[in-house]
C-alpha positions as CSV (number, residue, x, y, z in Angstrom):
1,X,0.0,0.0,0.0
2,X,1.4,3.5,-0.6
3,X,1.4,5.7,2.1
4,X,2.7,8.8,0.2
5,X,1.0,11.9,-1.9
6,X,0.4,11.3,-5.8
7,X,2.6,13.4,-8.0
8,X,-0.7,15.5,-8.9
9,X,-0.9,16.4,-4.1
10,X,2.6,16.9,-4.2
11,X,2.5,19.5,-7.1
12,X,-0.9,21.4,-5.0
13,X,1.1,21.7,-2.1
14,X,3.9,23.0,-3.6
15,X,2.0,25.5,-6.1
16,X,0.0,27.1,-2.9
17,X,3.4,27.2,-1.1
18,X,5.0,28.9,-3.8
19,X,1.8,31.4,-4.3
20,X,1.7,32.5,-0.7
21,X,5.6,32.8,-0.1
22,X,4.9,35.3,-3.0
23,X,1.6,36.9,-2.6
24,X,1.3,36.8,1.4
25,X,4.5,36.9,3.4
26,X,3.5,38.1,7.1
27,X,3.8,41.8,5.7
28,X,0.3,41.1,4.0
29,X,-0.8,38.7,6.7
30,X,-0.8,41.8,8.8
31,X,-2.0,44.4,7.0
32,X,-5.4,42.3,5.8
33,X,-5.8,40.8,9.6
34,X,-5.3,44.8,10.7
35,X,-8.3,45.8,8.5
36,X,-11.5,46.5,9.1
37,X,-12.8,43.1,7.4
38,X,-10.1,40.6,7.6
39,X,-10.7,39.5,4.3
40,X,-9.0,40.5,1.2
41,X,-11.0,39.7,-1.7
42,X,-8.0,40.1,-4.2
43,X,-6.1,37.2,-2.4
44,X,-9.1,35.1,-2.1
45,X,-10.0,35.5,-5.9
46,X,-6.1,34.3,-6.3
47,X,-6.7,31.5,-4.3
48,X,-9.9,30.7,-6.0
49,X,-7.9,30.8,-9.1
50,X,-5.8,28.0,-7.9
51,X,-9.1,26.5,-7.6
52,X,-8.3,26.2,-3.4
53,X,-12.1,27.2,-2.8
54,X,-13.6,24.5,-5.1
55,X,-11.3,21.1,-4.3
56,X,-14.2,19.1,-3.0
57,X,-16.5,20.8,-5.0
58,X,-17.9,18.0,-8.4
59,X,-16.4,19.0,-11.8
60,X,-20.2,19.5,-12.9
61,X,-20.5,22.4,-10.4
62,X,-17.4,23.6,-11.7
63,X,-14.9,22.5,-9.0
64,X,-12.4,20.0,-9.1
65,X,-14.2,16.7,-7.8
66,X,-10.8,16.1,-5.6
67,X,-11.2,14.5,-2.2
68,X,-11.0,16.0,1.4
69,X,-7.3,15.0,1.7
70,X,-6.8,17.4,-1.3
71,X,-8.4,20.0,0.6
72,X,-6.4,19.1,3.8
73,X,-3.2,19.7,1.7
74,X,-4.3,22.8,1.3
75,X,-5.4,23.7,5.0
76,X,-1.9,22.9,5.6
77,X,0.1,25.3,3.2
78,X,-2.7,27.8,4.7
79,X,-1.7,27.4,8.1
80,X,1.9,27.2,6.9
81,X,1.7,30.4,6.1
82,X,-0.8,32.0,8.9
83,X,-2.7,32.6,5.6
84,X,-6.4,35.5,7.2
85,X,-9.4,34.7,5.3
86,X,-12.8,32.8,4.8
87,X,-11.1,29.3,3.6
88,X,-12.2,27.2,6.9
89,X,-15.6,29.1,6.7
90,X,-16.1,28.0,3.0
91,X,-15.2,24.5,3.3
92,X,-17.6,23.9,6.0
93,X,-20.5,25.9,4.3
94,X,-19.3,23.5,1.0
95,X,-19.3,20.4,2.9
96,X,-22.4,21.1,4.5
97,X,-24.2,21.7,1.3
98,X,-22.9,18.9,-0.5
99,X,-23.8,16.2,2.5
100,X,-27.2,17.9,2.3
101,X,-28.4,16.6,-1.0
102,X,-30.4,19.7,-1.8
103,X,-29.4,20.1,-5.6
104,X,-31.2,23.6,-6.4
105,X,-29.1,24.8,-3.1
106,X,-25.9,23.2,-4.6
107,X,-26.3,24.2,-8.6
108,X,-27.1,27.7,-7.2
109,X,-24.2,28.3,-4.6
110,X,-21.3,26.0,-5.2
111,X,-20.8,27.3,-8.7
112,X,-19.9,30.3,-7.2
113,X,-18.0,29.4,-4.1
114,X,-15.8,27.1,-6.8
115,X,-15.1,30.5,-9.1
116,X,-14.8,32.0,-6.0
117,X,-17.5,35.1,-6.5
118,X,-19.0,33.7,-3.5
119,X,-19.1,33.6,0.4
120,X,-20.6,31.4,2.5
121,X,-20.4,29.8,6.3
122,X,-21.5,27.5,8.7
123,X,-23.1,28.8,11.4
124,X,-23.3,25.7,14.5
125,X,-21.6,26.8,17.4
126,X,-24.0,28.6,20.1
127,X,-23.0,30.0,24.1
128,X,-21.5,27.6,26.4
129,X,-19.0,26.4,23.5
130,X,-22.4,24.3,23.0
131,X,-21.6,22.4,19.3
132,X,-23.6,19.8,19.2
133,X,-26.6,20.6,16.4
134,X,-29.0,18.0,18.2
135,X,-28.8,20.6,21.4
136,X,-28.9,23.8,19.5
137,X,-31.1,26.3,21.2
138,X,-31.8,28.0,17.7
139,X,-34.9,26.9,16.6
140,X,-36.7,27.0,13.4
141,X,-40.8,26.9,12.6
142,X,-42.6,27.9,9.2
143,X,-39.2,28.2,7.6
144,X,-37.9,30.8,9.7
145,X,-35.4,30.8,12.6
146,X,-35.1,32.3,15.8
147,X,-31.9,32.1,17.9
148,X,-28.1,33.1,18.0
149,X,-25.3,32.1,16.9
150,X,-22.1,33.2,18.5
151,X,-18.8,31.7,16.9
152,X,-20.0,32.3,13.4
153,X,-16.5,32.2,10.7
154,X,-17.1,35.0,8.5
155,X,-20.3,35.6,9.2
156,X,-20.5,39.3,8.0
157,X,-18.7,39.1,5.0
158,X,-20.8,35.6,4.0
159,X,-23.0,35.6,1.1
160,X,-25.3,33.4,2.6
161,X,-24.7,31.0,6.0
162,X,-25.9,27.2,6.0
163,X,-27.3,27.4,9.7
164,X,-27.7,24.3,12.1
165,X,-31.2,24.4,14.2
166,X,-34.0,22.1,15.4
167,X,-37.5,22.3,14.2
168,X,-39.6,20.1,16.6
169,X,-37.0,18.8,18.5
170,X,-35.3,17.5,15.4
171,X,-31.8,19.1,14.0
172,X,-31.2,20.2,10.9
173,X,-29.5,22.8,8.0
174,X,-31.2,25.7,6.9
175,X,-29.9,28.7,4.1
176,X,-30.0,31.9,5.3
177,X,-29.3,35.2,2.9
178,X,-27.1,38.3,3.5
179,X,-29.6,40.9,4.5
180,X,-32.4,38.6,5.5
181,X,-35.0,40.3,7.5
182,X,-34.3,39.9,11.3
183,X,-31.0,39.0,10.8
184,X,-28.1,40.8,13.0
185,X,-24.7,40.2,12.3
186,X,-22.0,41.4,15.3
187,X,-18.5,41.2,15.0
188,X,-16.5,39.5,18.6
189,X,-13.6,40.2,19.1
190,X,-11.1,36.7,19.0
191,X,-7.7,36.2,19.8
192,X,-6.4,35.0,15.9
193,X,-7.1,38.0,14.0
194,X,-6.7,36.3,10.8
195,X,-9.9,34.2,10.7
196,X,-12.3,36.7,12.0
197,X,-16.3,35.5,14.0
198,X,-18.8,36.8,14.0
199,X,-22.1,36.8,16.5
200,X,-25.4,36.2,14.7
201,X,-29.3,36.6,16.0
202,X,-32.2,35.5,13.9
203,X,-35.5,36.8,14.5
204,X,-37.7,35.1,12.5
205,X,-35.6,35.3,9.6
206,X,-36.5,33.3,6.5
207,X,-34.4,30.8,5.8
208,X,-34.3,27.8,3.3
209,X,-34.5,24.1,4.6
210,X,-31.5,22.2,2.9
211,X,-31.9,18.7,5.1
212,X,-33.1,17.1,8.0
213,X,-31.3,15.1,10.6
214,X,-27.6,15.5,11.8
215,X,-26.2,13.6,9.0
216,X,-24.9,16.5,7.0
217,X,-24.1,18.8,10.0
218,X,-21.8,16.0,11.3
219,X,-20.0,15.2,8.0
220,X,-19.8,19.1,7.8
221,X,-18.6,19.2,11.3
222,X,-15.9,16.3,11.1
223,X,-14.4,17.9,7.7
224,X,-14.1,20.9,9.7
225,X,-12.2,18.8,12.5
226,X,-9.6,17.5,10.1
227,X,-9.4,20.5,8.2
228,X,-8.4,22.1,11.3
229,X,-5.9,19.5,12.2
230,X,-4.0,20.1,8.6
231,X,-4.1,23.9,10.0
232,X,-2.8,22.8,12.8
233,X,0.0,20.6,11.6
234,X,1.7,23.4,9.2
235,X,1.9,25.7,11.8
236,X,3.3,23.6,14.0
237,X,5.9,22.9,11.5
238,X,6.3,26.7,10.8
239,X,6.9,27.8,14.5
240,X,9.3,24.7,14.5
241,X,11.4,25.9,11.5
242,X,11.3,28.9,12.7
243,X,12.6,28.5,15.9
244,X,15.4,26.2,14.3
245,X,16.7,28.9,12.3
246,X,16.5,31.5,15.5
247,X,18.9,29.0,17.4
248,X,20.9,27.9,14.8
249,X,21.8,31.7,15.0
250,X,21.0,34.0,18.3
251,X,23.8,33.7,20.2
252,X,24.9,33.8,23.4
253,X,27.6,33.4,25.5
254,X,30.0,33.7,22.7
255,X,27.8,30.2,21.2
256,X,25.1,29.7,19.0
257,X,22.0,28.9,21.7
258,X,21.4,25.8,19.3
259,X,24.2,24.3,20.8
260,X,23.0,24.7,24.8
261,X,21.1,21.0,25.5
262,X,18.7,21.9,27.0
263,X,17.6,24.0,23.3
264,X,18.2,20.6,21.6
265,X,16.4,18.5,23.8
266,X,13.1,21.1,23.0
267,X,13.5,20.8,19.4
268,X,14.0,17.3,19.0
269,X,11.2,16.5,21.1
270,X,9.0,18.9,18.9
271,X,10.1,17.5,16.4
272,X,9.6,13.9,17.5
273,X,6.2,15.1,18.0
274,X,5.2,16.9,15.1
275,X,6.7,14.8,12.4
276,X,4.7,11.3,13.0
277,X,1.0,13.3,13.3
278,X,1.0,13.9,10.0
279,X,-0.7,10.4,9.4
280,X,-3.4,11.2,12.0
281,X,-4.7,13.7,9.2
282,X,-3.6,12.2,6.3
283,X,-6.0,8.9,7.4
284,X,-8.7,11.0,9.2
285,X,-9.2,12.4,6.0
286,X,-8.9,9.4,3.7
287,X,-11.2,7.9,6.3
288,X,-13.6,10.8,5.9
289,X,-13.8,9.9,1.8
290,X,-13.5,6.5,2.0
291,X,-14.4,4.7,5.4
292,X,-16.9,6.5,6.7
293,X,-17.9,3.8,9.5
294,X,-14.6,5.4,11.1
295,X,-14.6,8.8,9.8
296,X,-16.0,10.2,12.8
297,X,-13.8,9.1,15.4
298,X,-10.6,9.3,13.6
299,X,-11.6,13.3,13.0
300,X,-12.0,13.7,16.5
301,X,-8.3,11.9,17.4
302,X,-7.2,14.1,15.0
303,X,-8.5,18.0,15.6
304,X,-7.6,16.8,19.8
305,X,-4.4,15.8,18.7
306,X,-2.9,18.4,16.5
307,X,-4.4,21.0,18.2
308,X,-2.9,20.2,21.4
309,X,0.6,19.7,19.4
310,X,0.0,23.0,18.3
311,X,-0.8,24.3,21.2
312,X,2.4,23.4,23.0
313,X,5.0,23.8,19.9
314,X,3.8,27.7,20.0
315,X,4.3,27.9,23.4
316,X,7.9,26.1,23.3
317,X,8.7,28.2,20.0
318,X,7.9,31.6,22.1
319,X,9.8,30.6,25.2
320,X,13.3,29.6,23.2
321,X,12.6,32.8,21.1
322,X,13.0,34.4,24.8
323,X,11.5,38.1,24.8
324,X,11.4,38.9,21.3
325,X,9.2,35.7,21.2
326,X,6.4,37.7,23.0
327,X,6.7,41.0,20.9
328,X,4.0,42.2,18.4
329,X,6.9,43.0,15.3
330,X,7.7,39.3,15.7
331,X,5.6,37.6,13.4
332,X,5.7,34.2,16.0
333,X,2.2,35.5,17.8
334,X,0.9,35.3,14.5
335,X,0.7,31.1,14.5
336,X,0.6,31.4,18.7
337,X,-3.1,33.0,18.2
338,X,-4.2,30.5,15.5
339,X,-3.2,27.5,17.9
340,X,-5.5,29.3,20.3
341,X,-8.3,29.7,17.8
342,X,-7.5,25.7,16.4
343,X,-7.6,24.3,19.8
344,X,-11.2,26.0,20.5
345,X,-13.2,25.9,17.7
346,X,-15.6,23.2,17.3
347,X,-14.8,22.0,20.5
348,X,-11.9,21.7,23.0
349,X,-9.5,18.3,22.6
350,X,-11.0,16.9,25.7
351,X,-14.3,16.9,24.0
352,X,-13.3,15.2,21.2
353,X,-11.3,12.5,23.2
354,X,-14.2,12.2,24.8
355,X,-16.2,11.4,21.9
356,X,-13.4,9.1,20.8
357,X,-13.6,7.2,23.3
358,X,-17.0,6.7,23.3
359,X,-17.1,6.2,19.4
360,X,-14.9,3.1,20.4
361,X,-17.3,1.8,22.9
362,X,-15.0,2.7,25.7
């Protein structure tokens, strides 16, 4: 069995690499995370033309009919390079729609999301870090919906938002519109600036029923777990890299501090760490295409995994960096605030072990 990337993975990686070395090196990670928005619609029409937006998305709407290891890749390269903008949003609001079966949804809205000319999101997770869509306290009746929303990716600059809520007790996905009567969209303000939430309240706001059940909230949902693991795993692998370089020369005491052990010790345990996780992804996400009897569970080993890794590589990257490590003109809080947001959103790596755990029948 081959364990490793096709020629055709190895060449996407390497082409979004290349495009946001070029096109977004920290200088523009700033300035679009600094704005009023967060989003810069030039880079995300580049992107799109790489066709990053439309991966998963069938040739017949346009997209590339790829897989959601593809799309992993190129969560990876994206957190590689602390890279602000709607991509997480969009690949939940994609996989949401496409799990939901609703074709006039899907020929009307992932056209555009593929050519990149629109915006959409996934609005599930409600107060009390409450992510489950079987216990969400927004509720819909007569194809409307009443309730809030409170960790919404995107939210204000979406096109429309695919909205989890129950209807008689019973979960679903409903379509919601920019500008939809009795809808209030309020910016929060979170730690990684370059994936901005939003806070959303519907009042009765129409909305468009796209499926019934948790089925396509969950397949949404665990996408959205591994895509946050690749994330994860190429900013791990950043701060590494870049703390490697940083002690291989700051110096002190008339010596590199690469050569102190106690410095080696640090990295090679990062890197001990980092390096074999990558197959937690990679098969989470072939598991997600392919066996889907384990899809869920390995999703959840692998979002509390690498976000955990993550997690403690920014921390260990800051403390060798020693002071400049904690400055805002070094660009390391920059990965240390998406480990934050990674190890949060859709739930906490407890949660998920949890979940695991129980999955298994433990």
């Amino acid at each position: 069995m081959n364990f490793g990337l096709t020629e055709e993975q190895v060449l996407l990686k390497d082409t979004i690499r290349r495009f946001l070395a070029e096109q977004c090196d920290t200088t523009r990670v700033r300035a679009v995370m600094e704005s009023e928005t967060g989003h810069d619609p030039a880079l995300w029409r580049d992107l799109a033309g790489l066709g990053v937006p439309g991966l998963a998305i069938e040739e017949r709407h346009g997209g590339a009919g790829l897989e959601l290891l593809d799309v992993a890749l190129a969560a990876e390269e994206l957190g590689y390079a602390a890279t602000p903008g709607p991509f997480l949003a969009v690949a939940l609001a994609t996989m949401a729609l496409t799990a939901s079966a609703n074709r006039p949804a899907q020929e009307r809205w992932l056209p555009a999301i593929a050519a990149g000319n629109a915006i959409l999101t996934l609005a599930l997770g409600e107060d009390d870090c409450e992510w489950d869509p079987a216990r969400a306290k927004t509720t819909a009746a007569a194809n409307t919906l009443t309730g809030t929303k409170t960790v919404v990716p995107y939210g204000a600059a979406a096109d429309a938002m695919v909205v989890a809520a129950t209807e008689s007790g019973e979960p679903g996905l409903w379509l919601v519109e920019r500008g939809a009567a009795g809808l209030s969209v309020r910016p929060r303000a979170g730690i990684d600036m370059t994936r901005r939430l939003d806070r959303m309240t519907f009042d009765r706001t129409p909305a468009t029923k796209l499926a019934s059940g948790r089925a396509a909230t969950d397949r949404a949902r665990d996408a959205g777990l591994v895509l946050i693991a690749a994330d994860a795993y190429g900013g791990a692998t950043r701060c590494l890299e870049m703390t490697t370089q940083y002690a291989l020369t700051r110096e002190q005491f008339g010596q590199t501090i690469g050569a102190f052990q106690a410095v080696k010790h640090q990295l090679a345990d990062l890197t001990a760490e980092i390096e074999p996780s990558l197959s937690l992804y990679w098969y989470a996400a072939h598991a997600f295409d392919h066996i889907p009897d384990k899809a869920e569970r390995h999703a959840a080993l692998a979002k509390a995994h690498l976000a955990d890794l993550y997690d403690r590589a920014t921390r260990v990257a800051t403390e060798l960096h020693g002071g400049i490590g904690f400055t805002w003109e070094f660009d390391l809080h920059l990965w240390f605030r998406r480990a934050i947001f990674d190890r949060s959103f859709l739930g906490e790596a407890g949660h998920h072990r949890e979940r695991a755990a129980a999955l298994a029948g433990w």
